[in-house]
Structures are given as C-alpha cells and as structure tokens.
C-alpha positions in Angstrom: 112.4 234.6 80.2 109.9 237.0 78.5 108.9 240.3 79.4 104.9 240.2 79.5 103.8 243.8 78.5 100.8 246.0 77.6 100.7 247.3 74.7 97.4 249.1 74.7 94.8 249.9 77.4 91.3 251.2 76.3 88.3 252.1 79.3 85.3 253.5 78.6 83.2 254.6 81.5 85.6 253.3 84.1 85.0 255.3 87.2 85.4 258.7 86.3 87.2 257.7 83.0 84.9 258.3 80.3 87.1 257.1 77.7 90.7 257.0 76.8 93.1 255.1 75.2 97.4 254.6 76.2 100.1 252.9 74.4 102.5 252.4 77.1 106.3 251.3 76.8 108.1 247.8 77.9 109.6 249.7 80.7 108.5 252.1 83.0 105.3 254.4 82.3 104.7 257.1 84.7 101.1 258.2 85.4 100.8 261.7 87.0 98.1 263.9 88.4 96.4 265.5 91.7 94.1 262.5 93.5 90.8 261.9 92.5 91.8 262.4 88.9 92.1 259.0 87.4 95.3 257.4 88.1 94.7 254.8 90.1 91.5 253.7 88.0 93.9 253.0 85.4 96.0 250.6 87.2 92.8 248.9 88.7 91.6 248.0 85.5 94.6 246.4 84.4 94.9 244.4 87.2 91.6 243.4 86.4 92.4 241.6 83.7 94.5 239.3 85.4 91.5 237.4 86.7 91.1 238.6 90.3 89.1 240.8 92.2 89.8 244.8 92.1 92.9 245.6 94.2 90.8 247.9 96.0 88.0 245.1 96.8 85.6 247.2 94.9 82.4 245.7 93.0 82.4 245.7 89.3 79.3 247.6 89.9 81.4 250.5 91.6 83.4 250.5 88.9 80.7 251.8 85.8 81.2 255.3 85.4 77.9 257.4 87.4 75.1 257.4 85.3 76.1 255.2 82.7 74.8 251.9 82.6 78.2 249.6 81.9 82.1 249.5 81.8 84.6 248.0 79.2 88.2 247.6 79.3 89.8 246.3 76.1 93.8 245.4 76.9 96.1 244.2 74.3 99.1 242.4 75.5 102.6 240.4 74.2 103.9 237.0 76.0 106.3 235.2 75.1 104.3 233.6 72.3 101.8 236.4 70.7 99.9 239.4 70.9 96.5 238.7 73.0 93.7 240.6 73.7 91.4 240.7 76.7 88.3 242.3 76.2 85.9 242.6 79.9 82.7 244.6 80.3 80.4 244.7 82.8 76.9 245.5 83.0 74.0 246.0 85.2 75.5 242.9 87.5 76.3 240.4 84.5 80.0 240.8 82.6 81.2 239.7 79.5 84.5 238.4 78.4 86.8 237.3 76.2 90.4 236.3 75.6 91.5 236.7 71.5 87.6 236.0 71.0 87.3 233.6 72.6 83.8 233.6 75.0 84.6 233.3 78.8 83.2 232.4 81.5 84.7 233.8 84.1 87.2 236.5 85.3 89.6 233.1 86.7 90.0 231.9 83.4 92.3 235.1 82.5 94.3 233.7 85.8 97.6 232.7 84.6 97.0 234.4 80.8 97.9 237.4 81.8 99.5 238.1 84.9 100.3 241.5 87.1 101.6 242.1 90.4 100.6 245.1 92.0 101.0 247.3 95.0 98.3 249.9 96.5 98.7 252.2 100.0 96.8 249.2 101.6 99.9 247.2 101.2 101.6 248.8 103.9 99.6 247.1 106.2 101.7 244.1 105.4 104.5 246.2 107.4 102.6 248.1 109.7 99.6 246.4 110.8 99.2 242.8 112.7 100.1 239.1 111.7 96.7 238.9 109.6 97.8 240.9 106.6 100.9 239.3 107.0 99.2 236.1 106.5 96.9 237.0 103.8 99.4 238.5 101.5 101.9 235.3 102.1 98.5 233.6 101.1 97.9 235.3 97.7 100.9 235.1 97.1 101.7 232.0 97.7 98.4 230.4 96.0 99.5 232.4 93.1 102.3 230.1 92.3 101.3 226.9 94.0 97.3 226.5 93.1 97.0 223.5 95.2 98.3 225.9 98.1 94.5 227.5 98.1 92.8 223.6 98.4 95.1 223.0 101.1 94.1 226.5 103.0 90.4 226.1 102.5 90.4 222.9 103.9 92.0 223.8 106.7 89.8 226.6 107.7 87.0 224.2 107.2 88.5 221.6 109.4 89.3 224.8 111.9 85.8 226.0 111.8 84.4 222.2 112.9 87.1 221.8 115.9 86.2 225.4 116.7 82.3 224.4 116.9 82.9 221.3 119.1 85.4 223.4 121.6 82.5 225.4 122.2 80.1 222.4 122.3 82.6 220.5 125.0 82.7 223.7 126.4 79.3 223.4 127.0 78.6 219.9 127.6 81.7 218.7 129.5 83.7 216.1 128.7 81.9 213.6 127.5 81.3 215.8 124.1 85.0 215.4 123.1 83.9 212.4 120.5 85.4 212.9 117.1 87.8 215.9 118.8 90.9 213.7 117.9 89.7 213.0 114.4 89.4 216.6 113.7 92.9 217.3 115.4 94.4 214.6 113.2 93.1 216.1 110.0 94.4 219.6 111.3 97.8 218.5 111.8 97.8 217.2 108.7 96.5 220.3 106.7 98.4 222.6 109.0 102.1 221.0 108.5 101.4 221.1 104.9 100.6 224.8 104.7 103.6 225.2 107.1 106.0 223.9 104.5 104.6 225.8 101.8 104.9 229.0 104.1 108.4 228.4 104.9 109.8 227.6 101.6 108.1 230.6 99.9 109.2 232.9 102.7 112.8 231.8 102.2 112.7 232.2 98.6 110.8 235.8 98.7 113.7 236.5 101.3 116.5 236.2 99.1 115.0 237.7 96.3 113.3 241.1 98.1 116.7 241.5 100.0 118.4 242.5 97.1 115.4 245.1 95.9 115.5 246.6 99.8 118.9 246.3 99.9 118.9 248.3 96.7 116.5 251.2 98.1 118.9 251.9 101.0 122.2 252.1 98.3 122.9 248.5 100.1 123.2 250.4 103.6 120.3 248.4 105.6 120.4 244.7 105.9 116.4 243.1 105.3 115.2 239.7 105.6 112.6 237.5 106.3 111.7 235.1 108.8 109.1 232.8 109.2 107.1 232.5 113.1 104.8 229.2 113.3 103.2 228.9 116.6 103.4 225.5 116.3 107.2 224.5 115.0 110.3 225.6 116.3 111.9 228.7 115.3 115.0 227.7 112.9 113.3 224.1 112.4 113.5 222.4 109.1 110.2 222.2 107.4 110.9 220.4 103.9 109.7 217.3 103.7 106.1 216.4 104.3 106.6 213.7 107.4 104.5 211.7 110.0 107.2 213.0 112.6 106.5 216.8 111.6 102.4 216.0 111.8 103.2 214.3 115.1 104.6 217.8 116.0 101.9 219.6 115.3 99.6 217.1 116.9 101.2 217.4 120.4 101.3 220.9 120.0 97.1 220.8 119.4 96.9 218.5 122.4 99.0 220.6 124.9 97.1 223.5 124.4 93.6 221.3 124.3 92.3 222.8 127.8 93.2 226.5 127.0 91.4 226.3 123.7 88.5 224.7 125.4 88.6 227.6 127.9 88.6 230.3 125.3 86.6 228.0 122.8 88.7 228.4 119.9 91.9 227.0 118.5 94.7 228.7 119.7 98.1 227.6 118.0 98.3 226.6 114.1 99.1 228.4 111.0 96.3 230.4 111.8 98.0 232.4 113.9 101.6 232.4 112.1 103.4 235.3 110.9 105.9 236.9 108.6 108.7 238.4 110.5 110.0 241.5 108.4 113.9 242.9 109.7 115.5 246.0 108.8 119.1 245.7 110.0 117.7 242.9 112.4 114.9 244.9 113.8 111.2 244.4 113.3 110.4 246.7 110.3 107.2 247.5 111.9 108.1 248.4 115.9 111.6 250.4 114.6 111.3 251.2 111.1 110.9 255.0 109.9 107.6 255.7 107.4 110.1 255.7 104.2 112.1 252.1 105.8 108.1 250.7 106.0 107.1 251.2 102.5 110.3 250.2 101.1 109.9 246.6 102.7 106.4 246.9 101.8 107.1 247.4 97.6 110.3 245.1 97.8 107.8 242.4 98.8 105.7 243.0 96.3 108.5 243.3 93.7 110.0 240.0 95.2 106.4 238.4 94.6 107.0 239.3 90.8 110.3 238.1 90.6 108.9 234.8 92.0 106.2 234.1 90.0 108.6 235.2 87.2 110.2 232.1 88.0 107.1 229.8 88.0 105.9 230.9 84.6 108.8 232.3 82.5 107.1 235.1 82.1 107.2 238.9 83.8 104.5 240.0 85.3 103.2 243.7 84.7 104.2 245.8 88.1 101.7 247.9 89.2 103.0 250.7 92.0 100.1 252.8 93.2 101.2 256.0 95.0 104.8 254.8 95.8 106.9 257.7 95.5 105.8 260.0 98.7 108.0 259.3 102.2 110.6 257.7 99.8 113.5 259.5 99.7 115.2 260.6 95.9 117.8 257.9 96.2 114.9 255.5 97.1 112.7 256.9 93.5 116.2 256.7 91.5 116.0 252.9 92.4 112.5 252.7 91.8 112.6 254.2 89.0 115.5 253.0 87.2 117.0 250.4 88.7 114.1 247.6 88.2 114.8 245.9 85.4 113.1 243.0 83.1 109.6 244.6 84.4 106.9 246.7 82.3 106.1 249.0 85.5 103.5 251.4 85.8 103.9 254.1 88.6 101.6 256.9 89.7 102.1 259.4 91.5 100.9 263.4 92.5 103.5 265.1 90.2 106.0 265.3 87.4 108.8 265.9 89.7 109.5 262.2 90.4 109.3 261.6 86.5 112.1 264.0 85.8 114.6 261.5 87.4 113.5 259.0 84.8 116.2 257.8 82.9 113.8 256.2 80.3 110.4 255.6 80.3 106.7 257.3 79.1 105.3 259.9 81.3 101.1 260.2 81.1 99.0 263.0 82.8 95.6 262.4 84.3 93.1 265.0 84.9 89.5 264.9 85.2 89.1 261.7 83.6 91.4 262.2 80.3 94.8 260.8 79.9 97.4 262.3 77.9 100.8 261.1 76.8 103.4 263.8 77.4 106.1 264.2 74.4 109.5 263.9 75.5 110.1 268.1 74.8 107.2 268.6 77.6 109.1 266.5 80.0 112.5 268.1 79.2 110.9 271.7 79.6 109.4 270.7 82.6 113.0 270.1 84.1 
C-alpha cells in the first residue's frame, strides 16, 4: 500500500481565496481560523479534484471568487507510481482541465486518479437524520468501489419510477390496468436483490473496519457496529450469492404488499426504503447517543470508507475532516489527531488549541482569505 498525498495546493480566486499557495505534509495538516475565513474552501477544492461534485453541492459558478470572472486550482500529488498534477479552472460556465497535460474532458475522468474521502457537518446527518442519508452515503460509498454498483441503482429507480406510474394508473383504472405489472415486478426483484447484496457485504466490511476507529475514540470503552435493515429480507439472512431463490424472495415480498402499494400508489418495500442500523453499545446511535457519541460514528464511517477503498485501489486516499474537533472530547481529538495512521489528513477547525495536542503534523492559519504556514517555534510558544 501507498500513501496518496498532496504535495502542493495552489487557488486563485476560490471563494474568498484570492490566491495562496500550501505545501502540506504526508500526515496530518491542521487548518485553523474563525468561520467564514477560508478553511473549509481549501478542503473543497481538493476534493474537487477527485472528480465529483463540491462536498457542499455548490456550483462551480459559486465557487469564482465575487467579481472575478474564473477560478483555478492547480494540485500536485504522489501515488504510488509518480508525481501528478491536476490543473481545473472554471469559467463563466465552461471549465478546463487537465491531468499531467493532458486535456480533459470532464471532472469524472480525475475519478479514480486521485482519490479523497472527506467529511463535512452535513455528514452527521448519516447519524442523526432518517434512513435516506443513510442510504445515500452507503450509495456513494458503495459506487465508489464497485462502479457497476451505480448501473445497478439507476436502473432500479428507473424500473421503480415505471411500477410507481402504473400503481397510480391501476389506481385509477381498476384492475384491468395491471398489464405488464408482473414484468416490472420481475425486473425489480431482480435489480433490488442485487443492490441488496452489494449493501450487505459493504456494510459488513465498513463494520469491522469503523469499529476499531470508534472503538478507538471511546479509549475501546463503547462497543459500535453496524447492521444492515432490508425491508424486504430477513434480518440475519444470508445475502451472498446472487440466486433465483433470493429474487423469488423479494418477488413475494412485492406481491404481498401489491394492494397496499396500490392504495398508497407507490412501492412500499425494496431497497428503497432500507437502512443502515448504527449501535453504540447496542443502542441506536441516533435515538441514545450523546452529540460527541454522534459525530464520532459519523467520522469513523467516513474513515472506514477510506480504509475500504484503500483496499480496492492500493492506494490511501486524502482524509478530509471539516469542523471535527467541537463536541469531541480531548481523548476523542488525541485519537483523531494522532492515532490515524497511513492517511495524509487535513483537519480544520476554530483554533490552535486542538493543534497543540499534535504529536506531529503542519499547522496552517486562515484569515481573510490568506493562508499561512505556522513555524514549529509559533506553535510551541503558543502552548
């Protein structure tokens, strides 16, 4: 394995970053400052470069600096081959980009070039909110290292959409509308069983992994693990091998609840409605857990997603931790900060005080738009 690392991020007219220019270390750089100064913009736009959208679900056009007319980000890099560059710039609604020189075509192409994990306030949701974010973080994730995941999912929600349509039509109608109703439920099944073995084998997997980062946070005092809840399959059952008994499941299950989904004109089991059952010493995470138990599940998941798609590509992915250390505890931001290993990480947070129980590492200030790389003397003297 190979620790994937930047090695130099350069933004001008970023947001409110007008320009600047960071060599960070391998380990873990800490990015300081009071909000609305910078720090998360500088996380953003390395994620960026990995080839999805803004972790914030912003525009690029959102992203260009007020009154200037276009953004660029230029971030060198080392794999476990070279040093790479990714150059991306974006203006007035057109981009341009390019890996090593290489012309582009689109921000997808840097997918699997250069990879980052990272985790924003939004990802407590996961945690705190209801099965949906659940679902659409085990979906990123999940697509991440199984691309043919995605195909699977879209094709499902297409084949939902058109059962959905003609449960409202029969609905409508009566009976005698039903017609290709068992064709689409066939094709569900089908879609849905596969998406449920996916689910099940990246739940246990991101399960073992994340219970040893939670476990971790708490000095190995709480117990965490995952379970996966289908609507459709048995708690506990066996989804491994892709089976005409396991469609015939989830066929039976579509047909039992045909007359209720009529009713309420939608679908109402499938792994549309699954979730991802979070435990902190075998209670739900979300009903019992305190704010500081919460975001620890949340960041352990997304440090288990790293570790997993570590595993997939060989490679370690950059960590980005947006606004972590608040409602964690110091014994929690010892962990965090020193105890994740084989990761470049880049933290940010409100003040130096978290920094100081950095054991190694860079510390960078934000303010107004300039970064600034402290020297080791200012972090000592600000002890």
């Amino acid at each position: 394995m190979v620790a994937l690392k930047v090695t130099r991020l350069a933004l001008e007219n970023f947001r409110n970053i007008a320009a600047a220019e960071l060599s960070p270390c391998g380990g873990v750089n800490v990015i300081f400052g009071e909000n609305a100064q910078g720090k998360t913009n500088l996380l953003e736009s390395i994620s960026l470069c990995s080839g999805g959208r803004s972790f914030r679900g912003a525009r690029e056009g959102q992203m260009v600096r007020f009154g200037e007319k276009a953004f660029r980000v230029s971030l060198s890099f080392e794999d476990r081959q070279r040093e790479q560059q990714i150059r991306y710039q974006s203006m007035g609604g057109s981009r341009s980009l390019s890996l090593n020189g290489v012309p582009l075509h689109t921000p997808t192409e840097l997918s699997g070039e250069f990879l980052s994990v990272a985790f924003n306030p939004g990802d407590l949701s996961i945690v705190q909110e209801g099965p949906a974010a659940r679902r659409a973080f085990l979906d990123a994730a999940i697509g991440q290292v199984k691309p043919i995941y995605a195909r699977y999912l879209n094709q499902y929600n297409s084949i939902l959409e058109q059962r959905g349509a003609l449960l409202r039509e029969i609905a409508a109608k009566g009976q005698k509308a039903k017609g290709t109703l068992e064709v689409w439920d066939l094709q569900l099944a089908k879609m849905g069983t596969a998406i449920s073995i996916f689910r099940q084998d990246y739940i246990k997997k991101l399960s073992e992994v994340s219970e040893k980062v939670c476990g971790g946070f708490s000095g190995f005092q709480e117990t965490f693990s995952l379970g996966y809840e289908s609507s459709v399959f048995q708690k506990g059952q066996e989804l491994s091998v892709y089976s005409d008994e396991l469609i015939g499941v989830y066929l039976a299950v579509l047909q039992e609840s045909l007359e209720n989904d009529i009713r309420m004109r939608a679908t109402g089991k499938g792994v549309h409605r699954d979730d991802l059952e979070i435990l902190v010493d075998g209670l739900s995470a979300r009903l019992y857990g305190s704010q500081g138990q919460q975001r620890s599940c949340a960041i352990a998941l997304k440090i288990g997603e790293a570790m997993l798609l570590k595993g997939v590509t060989g490679e370690d992915p950059v960590v980005l931790l947006d606004d972590v250390m608040s409602e964690l505890d110091q014994g929690r931001q010892d962990y965090l900060l020193n105890r994740i290993k084989g990761f470049q990480v880049f933290i940010t947070c409100c003040d130096i005080a978290g920094a100081l129980r950095m054991e190694e590492g860079k510390v960078f200030k934000v303010e107004g738009g300039q970064v600034r790389e402290l020297s080791q003397e200012e972090v000592v003297s600000s002890k």
